[in-house]
C-alpha positions in Angstrom: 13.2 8.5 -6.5 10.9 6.1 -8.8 12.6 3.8 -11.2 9.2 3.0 -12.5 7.6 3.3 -15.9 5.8 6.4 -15.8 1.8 6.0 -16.0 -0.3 8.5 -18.6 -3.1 8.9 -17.1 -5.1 11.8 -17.2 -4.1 14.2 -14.3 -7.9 14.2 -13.2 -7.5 10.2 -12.7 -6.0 10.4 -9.7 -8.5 13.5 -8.0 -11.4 11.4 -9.2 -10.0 8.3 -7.6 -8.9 10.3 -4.0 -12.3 11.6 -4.2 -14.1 8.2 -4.3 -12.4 6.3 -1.5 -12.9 9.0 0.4 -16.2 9.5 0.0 -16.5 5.6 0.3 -13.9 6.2 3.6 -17.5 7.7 5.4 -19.2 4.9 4.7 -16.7 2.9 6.7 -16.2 5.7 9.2 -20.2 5.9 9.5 -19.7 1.5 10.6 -17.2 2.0 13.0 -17.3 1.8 16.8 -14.6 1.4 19.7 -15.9 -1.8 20.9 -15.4 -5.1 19.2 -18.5 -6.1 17.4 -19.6 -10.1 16.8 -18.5 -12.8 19.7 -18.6 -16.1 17.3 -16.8 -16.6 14.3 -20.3 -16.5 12.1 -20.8 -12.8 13.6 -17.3 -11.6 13.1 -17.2 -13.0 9.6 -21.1 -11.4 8.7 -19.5 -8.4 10.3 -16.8 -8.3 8.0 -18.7 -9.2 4.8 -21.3 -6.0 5.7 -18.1 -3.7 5.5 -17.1 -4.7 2.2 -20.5 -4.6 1.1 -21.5 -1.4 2.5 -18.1 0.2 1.0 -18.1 -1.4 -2.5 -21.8 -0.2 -2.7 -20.5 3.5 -3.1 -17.2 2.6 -4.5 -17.2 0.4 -7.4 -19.4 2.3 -9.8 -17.2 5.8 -9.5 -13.5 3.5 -9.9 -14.8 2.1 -12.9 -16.4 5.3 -14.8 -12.8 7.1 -14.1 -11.3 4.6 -16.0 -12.9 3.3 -18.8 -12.0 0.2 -20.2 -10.8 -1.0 -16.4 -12.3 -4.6 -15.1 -12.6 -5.3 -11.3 -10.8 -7.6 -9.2 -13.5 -9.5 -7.7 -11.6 -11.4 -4.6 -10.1 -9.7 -2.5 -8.6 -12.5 -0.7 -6.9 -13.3 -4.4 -3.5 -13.9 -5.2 -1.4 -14.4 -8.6 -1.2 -13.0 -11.8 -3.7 -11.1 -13.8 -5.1 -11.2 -16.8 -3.5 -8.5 -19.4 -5.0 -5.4 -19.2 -6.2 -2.5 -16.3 -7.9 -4.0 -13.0 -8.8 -2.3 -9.9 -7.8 -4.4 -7.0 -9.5 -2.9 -3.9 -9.6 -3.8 -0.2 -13.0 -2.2 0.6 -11.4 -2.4 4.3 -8.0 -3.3 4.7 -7.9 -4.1 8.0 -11.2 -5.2 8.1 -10.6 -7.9 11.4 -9.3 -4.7 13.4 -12.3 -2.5 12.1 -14.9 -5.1 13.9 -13.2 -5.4 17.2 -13.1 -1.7 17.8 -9.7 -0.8 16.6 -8.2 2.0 14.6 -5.4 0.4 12.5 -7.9 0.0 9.1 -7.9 2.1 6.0 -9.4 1.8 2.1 -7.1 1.2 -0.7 -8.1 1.0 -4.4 -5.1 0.4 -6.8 -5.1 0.3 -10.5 -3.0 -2.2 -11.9 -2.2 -2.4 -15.1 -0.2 -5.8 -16.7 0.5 -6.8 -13.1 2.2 -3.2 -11.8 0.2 -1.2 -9.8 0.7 2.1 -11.4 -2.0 4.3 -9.5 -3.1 4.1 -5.7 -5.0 5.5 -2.8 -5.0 4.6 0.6 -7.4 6.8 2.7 -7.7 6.7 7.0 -11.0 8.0 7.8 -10.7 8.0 11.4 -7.3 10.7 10.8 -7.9 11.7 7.6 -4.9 10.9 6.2 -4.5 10.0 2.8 -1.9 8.6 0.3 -1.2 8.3 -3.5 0.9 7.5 -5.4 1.2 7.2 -9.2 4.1 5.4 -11.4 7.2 7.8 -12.2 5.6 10.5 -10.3 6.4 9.8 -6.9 4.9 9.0 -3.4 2.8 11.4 -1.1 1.0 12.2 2.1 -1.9 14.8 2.1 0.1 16.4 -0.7 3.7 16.0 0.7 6.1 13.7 -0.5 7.2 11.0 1.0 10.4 9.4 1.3 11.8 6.0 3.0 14.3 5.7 5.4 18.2 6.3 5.4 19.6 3.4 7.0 21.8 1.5 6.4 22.0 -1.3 9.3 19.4 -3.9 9.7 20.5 -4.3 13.5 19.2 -0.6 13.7 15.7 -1.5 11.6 12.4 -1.3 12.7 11.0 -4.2 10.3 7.4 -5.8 10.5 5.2 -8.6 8.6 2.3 -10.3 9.0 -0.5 -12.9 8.3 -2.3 -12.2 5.1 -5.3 -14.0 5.2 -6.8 -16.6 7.7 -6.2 -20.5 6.8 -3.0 -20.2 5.4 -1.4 -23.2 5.1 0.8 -24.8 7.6 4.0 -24.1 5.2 3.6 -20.5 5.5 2.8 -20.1 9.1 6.3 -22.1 9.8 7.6 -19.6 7.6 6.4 -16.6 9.4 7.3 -17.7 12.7 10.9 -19.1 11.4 11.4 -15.3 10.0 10.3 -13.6 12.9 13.0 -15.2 14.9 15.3 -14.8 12.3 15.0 -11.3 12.1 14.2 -10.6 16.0 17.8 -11.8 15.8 19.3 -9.8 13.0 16.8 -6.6 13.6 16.1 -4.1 15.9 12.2 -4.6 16.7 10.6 -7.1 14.6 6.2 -5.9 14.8 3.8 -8.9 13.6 0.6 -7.4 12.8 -2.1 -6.9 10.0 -3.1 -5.6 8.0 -0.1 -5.0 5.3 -0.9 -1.9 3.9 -1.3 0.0 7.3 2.8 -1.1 7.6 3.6 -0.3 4.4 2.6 3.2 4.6 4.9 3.7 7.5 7.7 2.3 5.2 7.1 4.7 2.1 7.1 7.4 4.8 10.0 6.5 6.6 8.9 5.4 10.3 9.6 1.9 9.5 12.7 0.3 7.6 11.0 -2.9 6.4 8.0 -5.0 5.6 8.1 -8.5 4.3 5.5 -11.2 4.0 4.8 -14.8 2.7 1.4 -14.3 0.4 0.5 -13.4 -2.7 -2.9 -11.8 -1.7 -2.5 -9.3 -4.0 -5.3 -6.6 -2.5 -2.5 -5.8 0.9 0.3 -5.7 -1.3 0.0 -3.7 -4.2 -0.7 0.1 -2.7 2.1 -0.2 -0.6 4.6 -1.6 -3.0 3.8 1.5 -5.6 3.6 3.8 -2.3 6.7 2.5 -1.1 8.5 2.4 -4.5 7.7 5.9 -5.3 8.9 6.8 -2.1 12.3 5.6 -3.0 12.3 2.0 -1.4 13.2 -1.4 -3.1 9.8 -4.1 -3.7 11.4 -7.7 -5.0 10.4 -10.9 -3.8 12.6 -13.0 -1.7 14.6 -14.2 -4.4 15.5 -10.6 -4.8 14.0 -10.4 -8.3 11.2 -7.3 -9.2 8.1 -8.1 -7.3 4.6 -8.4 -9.6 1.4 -9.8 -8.9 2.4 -13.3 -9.8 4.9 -13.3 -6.9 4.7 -15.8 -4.5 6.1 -13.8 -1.6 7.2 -10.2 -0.5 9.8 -7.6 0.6 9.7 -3.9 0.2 12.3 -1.5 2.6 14.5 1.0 2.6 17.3 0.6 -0.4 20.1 0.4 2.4 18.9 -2.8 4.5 17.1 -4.4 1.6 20.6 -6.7 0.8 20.6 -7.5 4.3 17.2 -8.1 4.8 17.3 -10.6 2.0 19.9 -12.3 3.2 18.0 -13.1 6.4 15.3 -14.1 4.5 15.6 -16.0 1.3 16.7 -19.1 3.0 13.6 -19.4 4.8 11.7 -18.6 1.6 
């Protein structure tokens, strides 16, 4: 059950907004091969860049007309507060490293937020079709079906996950991750460390996994799945175990009965 602030949007917000990422979800489809594409690091990075730019081509425009007044997040890669006001942040293709080398774990999101709280998303799979939303104070779904986190209550019994964020983080934060990976292969069940964020989070609003934390504030892999996983009934603070924003500097959303526990493991390595 949501403890959020209910959004008023127009009903037809959020069927104007599936209906764009999915439409932009063909595009990506349409890119896509089973065999990694680019050997160098200059062809998997043009690689990458054609994605986005192939996606936001057919996907910008129809965000912005649905909501007038809205501005656009321009970096993806962006962390940190907002200005006041509507944004859409979008990840064109979240998982866009796993789209290039042939894999399936990629999706679109596009997330309104609105004074640094997402209060509207979509995440769409192409390659399964799948599709999520989520809207503030009006729960979580799948295809139409709500969605609900897990039940447990023991984090030796968790399923938990993270993940890098973004290439070139700093030192700092990859001793973090790898200090909280032990730290929780110790205290978990099955710790999984892979990107991108959103394509965990999902699994968390819809109860196959328990947990998700991460050290980043890139804001585009964070905020469908905190609303998705919030409406779904889960808990999204930082690691200090205060209500996670935009202008947090790290992450942790997971089922209400481990989320003590998690922090617990957590917040000293924070």
């Amino acid at each position: 059950m949501s403890t959020a602030m209910p959004f008023d949007a127009d009903p037809q917000l959020l069927s104007e907004v599936t209906a764009a990422v999915k439409t932009a979800g063909l595009t990506l489809q349409n890119r896509y091969a089973p065999k990694a594409r680019g050997v160098s690091l200059d062809e998997i990075v043009d690689e990458i860049h054609a994605n986005d730019a192939a996606v936001l081509k057919v996907l910008r425009e129809p965000l912005l007309r649905a909501r007038p007044g809205s501005q656009w997040a321009e970096d993806e890669l962006a962390g940190g507060a907002l200005p006041a006001g509507e944004w859409w942040v979008v990840d064109p293709a979240e998982g866009n490293v796993n789209h290039v080398h042939g894999m399936d774990d990629w999706s679109l999101t596009a997330t309104l937020v609105r004074d640094n709280q997402p209060v509207l998303t979509v995440v769409h799979v192409p390659l399964n079709g799948d599709t999520y939303t989520a809207v503030a104070g009006g729960g979580a779904h799948l295809n139409g079906r709500s969605l609900n986190v897990s039940a447990k209550t023991d984090l030796g019994a968790a399923l938990i996950g993270t993940g890098q964020a973004k290439p070139g983080e700093d030192e700092r934060t990859f001793r973090q991750i790898g200090d909280s990976v032990t730290a929780m292969l110790v205290n978990g069940l099955v710790v999984r460390v892979s990107v991108p964020a959103t394509m965990q989070l999902i699994h968390v609003a819809a109860g196959r996994m328990d947990a998700f934390w991460q050290f980043s504030d890139v804001r585009s892999g964070l905020v469908a799945g905190a609303l998705l996983v919030s409406e779904a009934g889960g808990t999204v603070t930082d690691l200090a175990g205060e209500a996670w924003n935009t202008a947090g500097r790290d992450f942790l959303a997971s089922a209400p009965g481990i989320h003590a526990a998690a922090l617990e493991v957590l917040s000293p390595i924070a």
